[in-house]
N, C-alpha and C positions, 0 to 999 in steps of 0.2 A: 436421588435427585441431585443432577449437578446444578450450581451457580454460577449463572457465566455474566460478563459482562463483556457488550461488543460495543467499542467504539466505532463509531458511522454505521450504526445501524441501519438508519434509512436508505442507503445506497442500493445499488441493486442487488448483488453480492450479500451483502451484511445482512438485507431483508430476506432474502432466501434462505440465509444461515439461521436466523431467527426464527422460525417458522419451522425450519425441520429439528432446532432442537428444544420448541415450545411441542412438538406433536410425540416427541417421546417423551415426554415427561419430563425435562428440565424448567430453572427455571432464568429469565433471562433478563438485565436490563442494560435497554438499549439507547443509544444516545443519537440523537439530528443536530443538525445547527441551526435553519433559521424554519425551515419546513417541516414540521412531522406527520409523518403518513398514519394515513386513514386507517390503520390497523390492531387491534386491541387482542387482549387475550387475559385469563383471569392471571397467569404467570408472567404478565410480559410489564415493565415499566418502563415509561420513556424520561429521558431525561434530555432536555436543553445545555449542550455545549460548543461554545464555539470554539475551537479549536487556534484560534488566531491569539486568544485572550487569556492569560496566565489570569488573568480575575478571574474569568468565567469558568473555569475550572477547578481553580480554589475554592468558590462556593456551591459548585453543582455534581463534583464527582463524590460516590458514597465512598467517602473517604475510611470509614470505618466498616463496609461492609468487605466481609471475607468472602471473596471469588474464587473457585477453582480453574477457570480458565478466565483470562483477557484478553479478547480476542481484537485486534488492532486492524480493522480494514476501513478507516476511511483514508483520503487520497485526492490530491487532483492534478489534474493531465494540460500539460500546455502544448502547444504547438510555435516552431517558428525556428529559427537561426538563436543560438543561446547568445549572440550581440547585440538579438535585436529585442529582446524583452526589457521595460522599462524595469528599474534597480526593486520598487516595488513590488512587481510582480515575482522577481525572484525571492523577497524574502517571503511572501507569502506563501508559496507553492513549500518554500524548505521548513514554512513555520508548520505547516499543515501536515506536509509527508513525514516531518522527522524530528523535529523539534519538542511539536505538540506529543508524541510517541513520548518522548524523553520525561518531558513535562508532567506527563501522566504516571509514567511509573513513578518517578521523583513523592509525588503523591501519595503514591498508593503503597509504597513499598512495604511501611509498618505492619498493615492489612494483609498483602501479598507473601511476608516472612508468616504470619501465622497461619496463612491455609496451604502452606508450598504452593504455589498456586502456578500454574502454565500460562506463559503467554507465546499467543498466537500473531505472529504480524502477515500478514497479505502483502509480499511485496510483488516484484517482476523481472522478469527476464531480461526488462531496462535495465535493473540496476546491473546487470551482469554485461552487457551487450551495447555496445554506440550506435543508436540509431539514428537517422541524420533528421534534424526538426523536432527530435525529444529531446535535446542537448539538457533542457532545464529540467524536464521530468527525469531523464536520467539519472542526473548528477543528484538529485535529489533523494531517489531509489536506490542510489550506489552507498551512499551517505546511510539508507536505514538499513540496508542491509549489511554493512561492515559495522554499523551500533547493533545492530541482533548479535554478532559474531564477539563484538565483545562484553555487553551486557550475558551473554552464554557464560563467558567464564567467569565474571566477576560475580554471578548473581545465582551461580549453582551449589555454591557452599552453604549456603542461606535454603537448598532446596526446591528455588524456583528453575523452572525449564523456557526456555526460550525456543520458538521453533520457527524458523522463516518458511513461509511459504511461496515457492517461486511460480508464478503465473505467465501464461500467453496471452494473446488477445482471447479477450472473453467476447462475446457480442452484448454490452449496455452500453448505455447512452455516454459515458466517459470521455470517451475519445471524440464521438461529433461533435459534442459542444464548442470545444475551443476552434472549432474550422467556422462556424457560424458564428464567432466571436470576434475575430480579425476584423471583420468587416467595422467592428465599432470599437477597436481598440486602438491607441495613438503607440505607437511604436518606435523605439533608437533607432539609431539609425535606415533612417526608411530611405535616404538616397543611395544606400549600400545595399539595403536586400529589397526596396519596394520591388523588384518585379518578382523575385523571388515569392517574397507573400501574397503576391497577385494569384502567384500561378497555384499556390498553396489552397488560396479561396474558391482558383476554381476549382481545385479537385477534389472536393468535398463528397462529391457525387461516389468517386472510386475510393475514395477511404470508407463509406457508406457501405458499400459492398462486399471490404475487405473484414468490415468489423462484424456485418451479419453472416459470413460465413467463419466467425471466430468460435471458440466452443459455445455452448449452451449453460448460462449461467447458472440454470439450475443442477444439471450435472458434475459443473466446479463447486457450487455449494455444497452439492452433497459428500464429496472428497474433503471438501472444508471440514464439515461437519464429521465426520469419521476420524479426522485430526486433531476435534477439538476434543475427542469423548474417548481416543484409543489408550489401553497403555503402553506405554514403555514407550514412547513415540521418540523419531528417529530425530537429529538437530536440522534438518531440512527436505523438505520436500518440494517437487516441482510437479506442477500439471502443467504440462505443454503438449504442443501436437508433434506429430513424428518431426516435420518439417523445422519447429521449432525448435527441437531437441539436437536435430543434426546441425543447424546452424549455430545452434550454440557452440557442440562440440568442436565441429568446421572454429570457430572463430576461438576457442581456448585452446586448440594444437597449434595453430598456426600466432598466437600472441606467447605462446611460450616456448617454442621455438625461436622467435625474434631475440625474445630477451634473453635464451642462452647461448643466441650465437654472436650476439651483440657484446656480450658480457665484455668489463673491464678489468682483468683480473689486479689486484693490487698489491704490489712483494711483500713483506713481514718488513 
């Protein structure tokens, strides 16, 4: 029986993961922020953290309990011009996706050195990729995922493994929300991009379409979950779609090409 511990368990993602590895026999606690879901199980604990609040974390993570895996999937998704998010909002989106990561191992680590313990982060294809209107999700994503890449080395002598998980659009609720959120959100510069976020509000309908034809969150959970319980696991993985995968590639030949044809060479 493994011991896992998944921060943002409640998410869509997170609660899938939870559930397929309460049904084989592990055991799991899970943590919400201000809601927790209707779901119990004789292996499952919930625990209250909010992510925003180095208090709230100090007093409600088992700081002494020994985990074999920590699985990192919560997260939140903004929409918009990265000029036009008020100074707040950006530290919130980088306290949640990256910060609070940081904060948590900080914590945990004592704990974490005596079970070798894996941790698992959920990130995205954002953090690899400029998408235009995720500017702040991205920068965000880019930020956890180059802290996976060096918590990796600092943190494998000690026996701990770090493994990013890179994601496409999954189909849950993550990404609608902040489209149905502009409308009540006061915004920077709004005489430089109001039409811009006009046009944003209205296309809430086809970003709807785009994210239910994304994969099937339960079938990314279950790849989760085969990552969280495999041995000898690999430093990253990605589940993306063919499409996903080629535009990535597409956008990493073509940005490494730039920078060595660009290059500045400099004499001795």
């Amino acid at each position: 029986m493994k011991n896992v511990l998944i921060i943002g368990a409640s998410g869509d993602i997170g609660l899938e993961v939870t559930k397929n590895l309460l049904k084989l026999g592990h055991r799991v606690t899970g943590t919400f922020n201000s809601t927790k879901i209707d779901y119990s199980h004789e292996n499952l604990k919930w625990i209250q953290l909010d992510l925003t609040s180095e208090k709230s974390m100090q007093k409600n993570l088992p700081r002494d309990e020994e985990f074999n895996t920590i699985l990192f999937a919560a997260g939140v998704y903004t929409v918009g011009p990265l000029l036009s998010h008020p100074s707040e909002d950006i530290v919130r989106v980088h306290q949640i996706n990256v910060l609070s990561f940081i904060n948590i191992l900080q914590l945990m680590l004592p704990s974490m050195i005596r079970a070798k313990s894996r941790v698992v982060v959920l990130s995205s294809d954002s953090s690899l990729f400029p998408f235009e209107d995720e500017g702040l999700y991205c920068s965000s994503k880019a930020s956890l995922h180059m802290t996976t890449e060096i918590l990796r080395q600092e943190l494998s002598p000690y026996g701990i493994t770090v493994i990013d998980v890179i994601l496409g659009i999954v189909a849950t609720k993550i990404i609608e929300k902040p489209y149905r959120e502009l409308t009540r959100k006061k915004r920077k510069n709004t005489k430089v991009f109001g039409n811009h976020l006009e046009n944003l509000i209205n296309s809430e309908g086809e970003v709807q379409k785009i994210v239910s034809a994304g994969k099937d969150k339960r079938q990314v959970a279950e790849g989760i979950t085969q990552i969280t319980l495999i041995g000898n696991p690999r430093n990253i993985y990605s589940i993306l779609s063919k499409d996903e995968q080629e535009n990535l590639e597409a956008y990493y030949k073509m940005k490494l090409d730039r920078i060595l044809r660009n290059q500045i060479i400099l004499s001795d």
